[in-house]
C-alpha positions in Angstrom: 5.1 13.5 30.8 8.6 15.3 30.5 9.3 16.3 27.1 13.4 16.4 26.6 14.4 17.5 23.2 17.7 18.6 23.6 20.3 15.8 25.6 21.7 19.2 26.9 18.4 19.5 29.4 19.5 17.0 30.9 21.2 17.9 34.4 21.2 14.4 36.3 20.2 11.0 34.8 16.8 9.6 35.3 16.2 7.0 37.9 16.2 3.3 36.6 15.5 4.5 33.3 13.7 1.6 31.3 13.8 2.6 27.9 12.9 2.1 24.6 13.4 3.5 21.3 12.1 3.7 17.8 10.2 6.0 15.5 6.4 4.7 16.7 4.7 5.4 13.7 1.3 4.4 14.2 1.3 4.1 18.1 -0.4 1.0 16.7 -0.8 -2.1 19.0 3.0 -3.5 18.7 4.2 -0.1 19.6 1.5 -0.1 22.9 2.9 -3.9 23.6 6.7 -2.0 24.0 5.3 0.7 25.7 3.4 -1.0 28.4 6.0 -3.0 28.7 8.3 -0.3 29.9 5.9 1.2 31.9 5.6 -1.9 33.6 9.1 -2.5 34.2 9.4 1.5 35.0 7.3 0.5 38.3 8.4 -2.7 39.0 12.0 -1.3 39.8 10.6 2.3 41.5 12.1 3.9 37.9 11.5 6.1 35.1 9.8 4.9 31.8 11.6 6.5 29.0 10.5 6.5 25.0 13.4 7.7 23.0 12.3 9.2 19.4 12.9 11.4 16.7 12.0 14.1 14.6 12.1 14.4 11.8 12.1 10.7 10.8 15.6 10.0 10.4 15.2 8.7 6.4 13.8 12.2 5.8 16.5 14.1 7.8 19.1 11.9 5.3 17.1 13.0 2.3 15.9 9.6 1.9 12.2 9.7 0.5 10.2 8.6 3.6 6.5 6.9 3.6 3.7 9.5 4.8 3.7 9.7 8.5 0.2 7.7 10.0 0.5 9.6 13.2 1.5 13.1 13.6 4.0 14.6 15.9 1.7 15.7 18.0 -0.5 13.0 18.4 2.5 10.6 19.1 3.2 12.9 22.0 -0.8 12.8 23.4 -0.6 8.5 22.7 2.9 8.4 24.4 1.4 10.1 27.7 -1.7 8.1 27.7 0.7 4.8 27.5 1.9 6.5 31.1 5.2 7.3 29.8 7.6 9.4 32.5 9.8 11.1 29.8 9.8 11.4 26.2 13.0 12.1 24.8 12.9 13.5 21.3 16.0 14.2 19.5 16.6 16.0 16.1 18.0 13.5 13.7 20.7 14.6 11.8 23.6 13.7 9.7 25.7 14.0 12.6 23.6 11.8 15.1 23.9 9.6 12.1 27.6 9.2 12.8 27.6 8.1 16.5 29.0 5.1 17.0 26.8 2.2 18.4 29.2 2.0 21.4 28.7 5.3 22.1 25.3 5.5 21.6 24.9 2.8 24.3 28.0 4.3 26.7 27.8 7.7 26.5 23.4 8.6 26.2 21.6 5.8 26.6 23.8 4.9 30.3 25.6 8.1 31.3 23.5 10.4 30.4 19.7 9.1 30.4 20.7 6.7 33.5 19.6 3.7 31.5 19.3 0.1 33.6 17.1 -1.6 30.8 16.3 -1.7 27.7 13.3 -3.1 25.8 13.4 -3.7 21.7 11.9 -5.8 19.0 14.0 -8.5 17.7 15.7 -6.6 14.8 16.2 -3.1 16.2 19.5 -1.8 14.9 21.1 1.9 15.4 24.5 3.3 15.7 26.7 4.3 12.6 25.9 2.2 9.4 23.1 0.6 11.5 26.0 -1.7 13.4 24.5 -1.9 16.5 22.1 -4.6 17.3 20.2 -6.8 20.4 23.5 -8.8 20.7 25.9 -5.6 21.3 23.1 -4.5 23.4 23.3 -7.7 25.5 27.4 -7.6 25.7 27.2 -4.3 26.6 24.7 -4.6 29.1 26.9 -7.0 31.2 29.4 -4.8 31.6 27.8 -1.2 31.8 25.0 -2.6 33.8 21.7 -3.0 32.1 19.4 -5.5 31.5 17.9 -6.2 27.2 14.8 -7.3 26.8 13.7 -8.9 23.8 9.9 -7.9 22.9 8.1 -10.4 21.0 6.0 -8.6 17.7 2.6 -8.4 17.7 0.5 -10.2 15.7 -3.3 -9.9 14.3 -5.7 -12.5 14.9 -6.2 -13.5 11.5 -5.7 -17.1 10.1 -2.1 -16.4 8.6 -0.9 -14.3 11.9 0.9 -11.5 10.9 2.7 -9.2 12.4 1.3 -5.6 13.2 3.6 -3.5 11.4 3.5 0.3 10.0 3.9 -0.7 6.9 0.8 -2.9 6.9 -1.6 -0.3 8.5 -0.3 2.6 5.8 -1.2 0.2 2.8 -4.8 -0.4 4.4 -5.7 2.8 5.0 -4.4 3.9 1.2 -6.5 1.0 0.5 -9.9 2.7 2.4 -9.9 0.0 4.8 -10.3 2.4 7.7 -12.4 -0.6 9.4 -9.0 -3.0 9.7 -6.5 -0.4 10.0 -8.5 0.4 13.6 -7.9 -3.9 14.8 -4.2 -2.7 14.6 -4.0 0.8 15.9 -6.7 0.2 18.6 -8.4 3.6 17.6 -10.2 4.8 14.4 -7.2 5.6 12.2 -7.4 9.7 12.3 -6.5 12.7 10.1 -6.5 16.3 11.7 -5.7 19.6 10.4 -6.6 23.3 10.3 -10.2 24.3 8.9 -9.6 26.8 5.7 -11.8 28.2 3.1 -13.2 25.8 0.6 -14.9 26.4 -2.9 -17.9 27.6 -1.4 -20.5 25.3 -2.4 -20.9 22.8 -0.2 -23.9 25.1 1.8 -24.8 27.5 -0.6 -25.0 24.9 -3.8 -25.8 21.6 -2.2 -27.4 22.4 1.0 -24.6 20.7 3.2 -21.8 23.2 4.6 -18.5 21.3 4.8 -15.3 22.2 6.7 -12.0 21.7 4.6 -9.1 20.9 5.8 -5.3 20.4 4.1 -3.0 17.8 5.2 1.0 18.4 5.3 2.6 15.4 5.9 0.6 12.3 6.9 -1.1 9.4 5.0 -4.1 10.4 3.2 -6.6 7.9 3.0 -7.7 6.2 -0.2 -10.2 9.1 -2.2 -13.6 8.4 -1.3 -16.7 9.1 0.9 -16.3 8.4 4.6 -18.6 7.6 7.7 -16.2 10.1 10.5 -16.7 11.4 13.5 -15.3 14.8 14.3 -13.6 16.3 17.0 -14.2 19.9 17.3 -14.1 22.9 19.9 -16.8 22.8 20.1 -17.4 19.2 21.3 -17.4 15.8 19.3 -19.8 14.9 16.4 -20.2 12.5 13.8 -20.0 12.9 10.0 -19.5 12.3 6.3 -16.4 12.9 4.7 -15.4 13.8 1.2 -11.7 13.2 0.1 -11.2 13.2 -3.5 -11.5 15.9 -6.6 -15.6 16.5 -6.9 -15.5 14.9 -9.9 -19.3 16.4 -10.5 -17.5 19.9 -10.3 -14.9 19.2 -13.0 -11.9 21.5 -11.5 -9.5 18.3 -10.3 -8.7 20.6 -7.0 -8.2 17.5 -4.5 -10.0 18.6 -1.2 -10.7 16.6 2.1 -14.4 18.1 3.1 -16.8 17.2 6.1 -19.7 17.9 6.6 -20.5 17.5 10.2 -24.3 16.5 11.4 -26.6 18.8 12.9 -23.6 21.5 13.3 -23.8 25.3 13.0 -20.9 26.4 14.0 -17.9 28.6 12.7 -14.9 26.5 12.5 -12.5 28.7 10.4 -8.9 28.6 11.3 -9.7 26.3 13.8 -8.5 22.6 14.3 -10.2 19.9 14.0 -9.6 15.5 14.2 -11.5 13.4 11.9 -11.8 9.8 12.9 -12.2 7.4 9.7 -14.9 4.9 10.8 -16.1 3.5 7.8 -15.6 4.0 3.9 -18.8 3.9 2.1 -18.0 4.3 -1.3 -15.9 5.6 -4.5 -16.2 9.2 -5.6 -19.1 9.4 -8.1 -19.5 12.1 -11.1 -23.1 12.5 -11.2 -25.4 14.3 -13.8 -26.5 17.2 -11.9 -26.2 18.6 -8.2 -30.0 17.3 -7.5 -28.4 14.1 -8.3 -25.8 14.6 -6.3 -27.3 16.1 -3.2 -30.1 13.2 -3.3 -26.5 10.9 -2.8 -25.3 12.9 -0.1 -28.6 12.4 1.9 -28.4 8.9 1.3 -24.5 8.7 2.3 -25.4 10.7 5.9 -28.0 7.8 6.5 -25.9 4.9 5.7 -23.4 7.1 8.1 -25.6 7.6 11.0 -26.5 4.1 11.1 -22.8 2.8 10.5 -22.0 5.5 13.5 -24.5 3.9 15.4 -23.8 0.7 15.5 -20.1 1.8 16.1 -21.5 3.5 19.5 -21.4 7.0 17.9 -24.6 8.7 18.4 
């Protein structure tokens, strides 16, 4: 996948570039819908997939308070190429941008200079100065600039009510600790990753299970509680129990995400690591004493390697 970042690297326009845009929170299964669409279309016509995005998300660029991201830059990237996009074009967001007009927008980057011959959306896209462009000047414009609109249906669960898969709904289950649902509408275990960096210290030394901490910056933290995870390392992939909360037994409020990861020796310091939220097994618990404590723990890595199991995690 060709990363574009700046419309400048652009030296000739794409070949039948099928595009679509949006901010793809979530890569969750509406987004993949869009995306395998244009991939689809992309081959059908011997042409170029395109996926135009931006960074940062454009409320926050307008110093707008924006919702915590569910998917981090670079894992939309690593999703976007799996999807079999040809070129990702990610563009800076800024109050300028902000002041192209819709006709422009369509004219002058999205058909001159990406070499755009279709277009694929969801029913209420909008973009252009004050929002003012929409699927209908996208269809006028299309019959005279040359491009074809399609109009992607949303996504929907498979529930009784079926609603529509939407960021907005997979941010306020996971906040809510339902790890298990948010994965029927992302199509993966929802996932927090991060640098390892020294903790308090106890979690070995105190409790008998040595933990890697690691600090999130911008994405949606999960609601505080103990997790069944599995853990991408360099070391390979394991399963685990994660802690995200305050240690209530500890009494210093310092809010910490901590794994411990099963059968694991390893020095993981300053190194990255993925978590992958399986299951949520309970609330944070202030207990009496460590022994009390540590007796939970072993109980919470048994309910986690037979959660894990079941789950096909070994």
């Amino acid at each position: 996948m060709k990363l574009i970042e700046n419309l400048n690297q652009i030296d000739t326009p794409f070949n039948n570039a099928v595009v679509t845009i949006g901010n793809f929170d979530g890569v969750h299964k509406g987004h993949q819908a869009l995306l395998a669409q244009t991939v689809d279309r992309a081959r059908h016509y011997n042409g170029t997939a395109v996926v135009m995005t931006f960074e940062p998300h454009p409320l926050r660029a307008l110093g707008i308070s924006s919702p915590p991201l569910i998917t981090r830059h670079d894992q939309k990237l690593e999703l976007f190429e799996q999807a079999g996009i040809d070129v990702l074009v990610c563009l800076t967001f800024d109050k300028a941008f902000s002041r192209i007009s819709a006709h422009d927008f369509i004219e002058k980057i999205l058909v001159k200079t990406i070499g755009m011959t279709g277009i694929i959306v969801g029913s209420d896209y909008t973009f252009g100065k004050d929002r003012k462009g929409d699927i209908h000047l996208l269809e006028s414009e299309g019959k005279r600039l040359g491009f074809d609109t399609v109009i992607s249906n949303w996504i929907t669960d498979n529930g009784a009510n079926a609603q529509r898969i939407s960021s907005t709904r997979i941010r306020d289950v996971v906040m809510e600790g339902r790890v298990e649902e948010a994965r029927k509408y992302l199509g993966r275990h929802y996932q927090i990753r991060g640098k390892v960096i020294k903790g308090r210290q106890r979690g070995g030394s105190q409790l008998g299970f040595p933990t890697a901490n690691i600090k999130l910056h911008d994405e949606l933290c999960p609601k505080i509680g103990v997790y069944a995870v599995t853990v991408e390392t360099i070391y390979g992939n394991y399963p685990g129990v994660a802690n995200i909360g305050f240690s209530p037994t500890f009494g210093d409020q310092q809010f910490t995400i901590e794994v411990h990861i099963l059968d694991f020796d390893k020095d993981l310091y300053d190194s990255r690591i993925r978590v992958n939220m399986v299951a949520r097994l309970r609330n944070e618990i202030k207990f009496s004493c460590l022994d009390e404590l540590s007796e939970r723990i072993r109980q919470d890595i048994q309910q986690a390697k037979e959660i894990l199991k079941h789950n096909g995690h070994s």
